[in-house]
SEMIGU-41413 format. One record per residue (C-alpha): x, y, z; residue in three letters; residue number from 0. Coordinates in pm, whole numbers, padded with zeros to 5 digits. Example, Ala and Ser with C-alpha at 12.3 -4.5 7.8 and 13.67 -1.06 7.14 Angstrom:
2
<X->01230 | Y->-00450 | Z->00780 | r->ALA | k->0>
<X->01367 | Y->-00106 | Z->00714 | r->SER | k->1>
This chain:
75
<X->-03967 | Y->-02979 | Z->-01304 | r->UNK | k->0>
<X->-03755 | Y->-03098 | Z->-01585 | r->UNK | k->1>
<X->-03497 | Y->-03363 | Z->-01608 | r->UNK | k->2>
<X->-03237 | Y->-03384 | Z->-01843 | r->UNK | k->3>
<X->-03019 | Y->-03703 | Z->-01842 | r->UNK | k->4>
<X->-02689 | Y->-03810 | Z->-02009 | r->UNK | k->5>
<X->-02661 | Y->-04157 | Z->-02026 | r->UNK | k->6>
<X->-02298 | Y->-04314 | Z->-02041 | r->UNK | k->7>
<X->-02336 | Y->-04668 | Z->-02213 | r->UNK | k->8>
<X->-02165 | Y->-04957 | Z->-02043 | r->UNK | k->9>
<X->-01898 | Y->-05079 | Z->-02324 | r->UNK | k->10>
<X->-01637 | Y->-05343 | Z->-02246 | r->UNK | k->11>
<X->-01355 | Y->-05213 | Z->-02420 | r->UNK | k->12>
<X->-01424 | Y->-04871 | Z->-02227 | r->UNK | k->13>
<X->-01396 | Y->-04746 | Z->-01948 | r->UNK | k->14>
<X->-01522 | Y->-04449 | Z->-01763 | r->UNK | k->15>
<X->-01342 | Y->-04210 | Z->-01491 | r->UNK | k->16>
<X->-01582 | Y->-04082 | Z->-01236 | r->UNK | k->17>
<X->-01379 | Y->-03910 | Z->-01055 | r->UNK | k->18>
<X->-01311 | Y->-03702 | Z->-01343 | r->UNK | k->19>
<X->-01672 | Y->-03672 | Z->-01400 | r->UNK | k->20>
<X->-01726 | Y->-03604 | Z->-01080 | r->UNK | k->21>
<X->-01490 | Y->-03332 | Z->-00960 | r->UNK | k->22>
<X->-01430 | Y->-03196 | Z->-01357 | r->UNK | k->23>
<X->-01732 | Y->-03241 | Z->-01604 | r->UNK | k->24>
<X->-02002 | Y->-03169 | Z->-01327 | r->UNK | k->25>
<X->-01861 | Y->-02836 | Z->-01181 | r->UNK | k->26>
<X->-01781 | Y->-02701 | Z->-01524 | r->UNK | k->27>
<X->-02139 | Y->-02814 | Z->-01610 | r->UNK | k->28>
<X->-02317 | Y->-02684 | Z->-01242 | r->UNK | k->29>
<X->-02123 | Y->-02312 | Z->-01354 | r->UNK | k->30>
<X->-02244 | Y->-02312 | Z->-01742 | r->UNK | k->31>
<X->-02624 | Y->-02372 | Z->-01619 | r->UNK | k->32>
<X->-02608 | Y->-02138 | Z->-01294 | r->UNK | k->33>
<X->-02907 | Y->-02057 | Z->-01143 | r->UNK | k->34>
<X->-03066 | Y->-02214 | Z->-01375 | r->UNK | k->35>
<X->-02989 | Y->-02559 | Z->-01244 | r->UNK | k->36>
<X->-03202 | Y->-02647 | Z->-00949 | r->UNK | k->37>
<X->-03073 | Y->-02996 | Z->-00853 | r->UNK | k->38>
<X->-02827 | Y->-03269 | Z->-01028 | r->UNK | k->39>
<X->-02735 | Y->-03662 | Z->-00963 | r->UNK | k->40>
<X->-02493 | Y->-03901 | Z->-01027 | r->UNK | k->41>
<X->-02650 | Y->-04246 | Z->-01087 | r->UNK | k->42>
<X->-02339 | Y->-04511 | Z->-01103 | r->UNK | k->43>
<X->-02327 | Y->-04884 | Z->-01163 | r->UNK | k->44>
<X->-02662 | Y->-04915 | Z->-01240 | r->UNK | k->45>
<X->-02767 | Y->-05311 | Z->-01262 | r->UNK | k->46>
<X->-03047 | Y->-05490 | Z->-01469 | r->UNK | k->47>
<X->-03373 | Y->-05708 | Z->-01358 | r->UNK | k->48>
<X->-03112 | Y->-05971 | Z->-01401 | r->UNK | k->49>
<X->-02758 | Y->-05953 | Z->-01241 | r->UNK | k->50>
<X->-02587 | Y->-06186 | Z->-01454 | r->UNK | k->51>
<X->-02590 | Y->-05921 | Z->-01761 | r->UNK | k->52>
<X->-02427 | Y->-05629 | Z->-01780 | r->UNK | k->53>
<X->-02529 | Y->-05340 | Z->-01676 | r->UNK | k->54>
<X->-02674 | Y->-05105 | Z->-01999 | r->UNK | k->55>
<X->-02512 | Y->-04803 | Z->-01888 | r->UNK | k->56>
<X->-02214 | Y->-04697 | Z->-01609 | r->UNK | k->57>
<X->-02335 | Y->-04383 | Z->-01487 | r->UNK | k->58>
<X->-02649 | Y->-04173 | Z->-01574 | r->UNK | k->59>
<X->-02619 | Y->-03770 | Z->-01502 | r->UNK | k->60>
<X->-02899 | Y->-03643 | Z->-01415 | r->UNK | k->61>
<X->-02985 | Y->-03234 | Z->-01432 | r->UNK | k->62>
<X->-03311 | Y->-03140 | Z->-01308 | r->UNK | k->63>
<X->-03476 | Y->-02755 | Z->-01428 | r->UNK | k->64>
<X->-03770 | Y->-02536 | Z->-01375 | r->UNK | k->65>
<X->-03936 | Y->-02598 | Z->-01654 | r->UNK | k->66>
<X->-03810 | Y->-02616 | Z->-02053 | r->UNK | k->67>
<X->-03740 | Y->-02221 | Z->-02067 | r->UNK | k->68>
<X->-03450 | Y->-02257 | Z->-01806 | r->UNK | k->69>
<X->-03311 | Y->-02507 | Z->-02004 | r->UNK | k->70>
<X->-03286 | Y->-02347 | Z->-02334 | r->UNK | k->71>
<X->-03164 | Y->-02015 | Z->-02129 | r->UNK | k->72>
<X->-02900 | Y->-02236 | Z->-01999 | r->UNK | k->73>
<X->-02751 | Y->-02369 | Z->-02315 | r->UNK | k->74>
């Protein structure tokens, strides 16, 4: 299996709507890859070893394929 992740950096004069992502950017993306998506995540808030910093990145996508030919057949 493959995984293909979009990382969303954490930036403070950004911000980032997940419901949009959520209920917009992943169904639009789950119909362009079609069966050629087997399984997808949402990773949010993700913190560091240490708390105190900021977290690198505010939500990681995660699309997971067969192998590398589904991938290229679904872009």
């Amino acid at each position: 299996m493959i995984k293909l992740s979009i990382c969303y950096p954490n930036e403070d004069d950004k911000s980032f709507d997940m419901h949009c992502y959520s209920t917009r950017h992943v169904p639009m993306a789950q119909t362009l890859f079609g069966e050629n998506l087997v399984a997808m995540s949402i990773d949010k808030g993700l913190t560091r070893s240490n708390a105190e910093l900021p977290t690198i990145y505010t939500t990681i996508g995660c699309f997971y394929f067969k192998n590398i030919p589904t991938i290229q057949n679904a872009m």
